[in-house]
N, C-alpha and C positions, 0 to 999 in steps of 0.2 A: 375020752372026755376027761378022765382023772387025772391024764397026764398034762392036760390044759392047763388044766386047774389049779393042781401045784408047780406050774412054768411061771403061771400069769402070780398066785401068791408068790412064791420067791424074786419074782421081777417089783415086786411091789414092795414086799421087805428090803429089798438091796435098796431100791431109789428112797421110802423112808430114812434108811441109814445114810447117804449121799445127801442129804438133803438135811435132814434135824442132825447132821453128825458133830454141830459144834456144840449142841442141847447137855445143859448141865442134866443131872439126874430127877427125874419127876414123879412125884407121887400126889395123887387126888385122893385128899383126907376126906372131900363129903360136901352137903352145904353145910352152909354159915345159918346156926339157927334162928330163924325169926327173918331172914335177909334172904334177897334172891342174887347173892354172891356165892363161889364155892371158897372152898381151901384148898390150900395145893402146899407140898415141900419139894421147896427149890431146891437142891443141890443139899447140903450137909446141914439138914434139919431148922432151915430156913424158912418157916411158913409165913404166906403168904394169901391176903384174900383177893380175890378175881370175881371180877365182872364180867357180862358178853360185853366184848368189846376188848378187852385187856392184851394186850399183846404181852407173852412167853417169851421173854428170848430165847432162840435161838428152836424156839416149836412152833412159833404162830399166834396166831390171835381166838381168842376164846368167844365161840358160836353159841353152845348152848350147854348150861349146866343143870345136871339130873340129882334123882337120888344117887342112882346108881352108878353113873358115867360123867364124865366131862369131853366134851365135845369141841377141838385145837382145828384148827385150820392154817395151813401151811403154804401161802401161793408164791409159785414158783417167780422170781425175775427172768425177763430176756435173758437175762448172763447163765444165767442157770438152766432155764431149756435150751442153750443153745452148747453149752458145755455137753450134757446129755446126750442133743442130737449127735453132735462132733463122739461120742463113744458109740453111737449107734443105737441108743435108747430111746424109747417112744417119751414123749413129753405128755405133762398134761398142765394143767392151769394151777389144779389146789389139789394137795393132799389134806386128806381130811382121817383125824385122828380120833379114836376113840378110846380115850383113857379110865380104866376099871374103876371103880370107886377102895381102894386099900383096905384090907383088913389090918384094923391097928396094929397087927403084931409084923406085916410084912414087910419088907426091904424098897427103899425107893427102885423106881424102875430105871437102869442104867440108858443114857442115851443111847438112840437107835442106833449109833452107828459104831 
């Protein structure tokens, strides 16, 4: 069962990285106080405020933002499940991302891929 487990998570790290691999670097600074927007830095200390709704490039579109998390959603195109299938990889519709909330002192998170 343990071996499942870590097959099915590294099969799911590898298509994250395939998939957000052109994702500049992202960090979720928190919300926006008084707003139901979060903060995010884009790539080299570029922040930026987000709505549900806001599309990432190159991560997806923003479902739901917490204290603690921000919540990306990633759905795949035909070209892209089918590139997938053609390597022999299961497909799915949306990858769904769950991005930590940053301790100010930490490092953006490098794209996945």
């Amino acid at each position: 069962m343990k071996t499942w487990r870590a097959a099915l998570l590294a099969c799911v790290l590898w298509l994250s990285s395939v998939i957000v691999g052109h994702a500049q670097e992202l960090r979720y600074l928190g919300p926006s106080p008084g707003t139901p927007n979060g903060r995010i830095e884009l790539g080299a200390g570029r922040v930026h405020e987000v709505t549900v709704g806001t599309e990432i490039p190159g991560w997806g579109q923003v479902s739901n933002i917490t204290e603690t998390h921000l919540v990306v959603r990633h759905r795949l195109s035909e070209a892209e499940q089918e590139h997938l299938r053609s390597q022999g990889m299961a497909t799915y519709d949306v990858l769904e991302l769950h991005i930590l909330r940053a301790a100010p002192e930490s490092q953006p998170l490098p794209s996945p891929r």
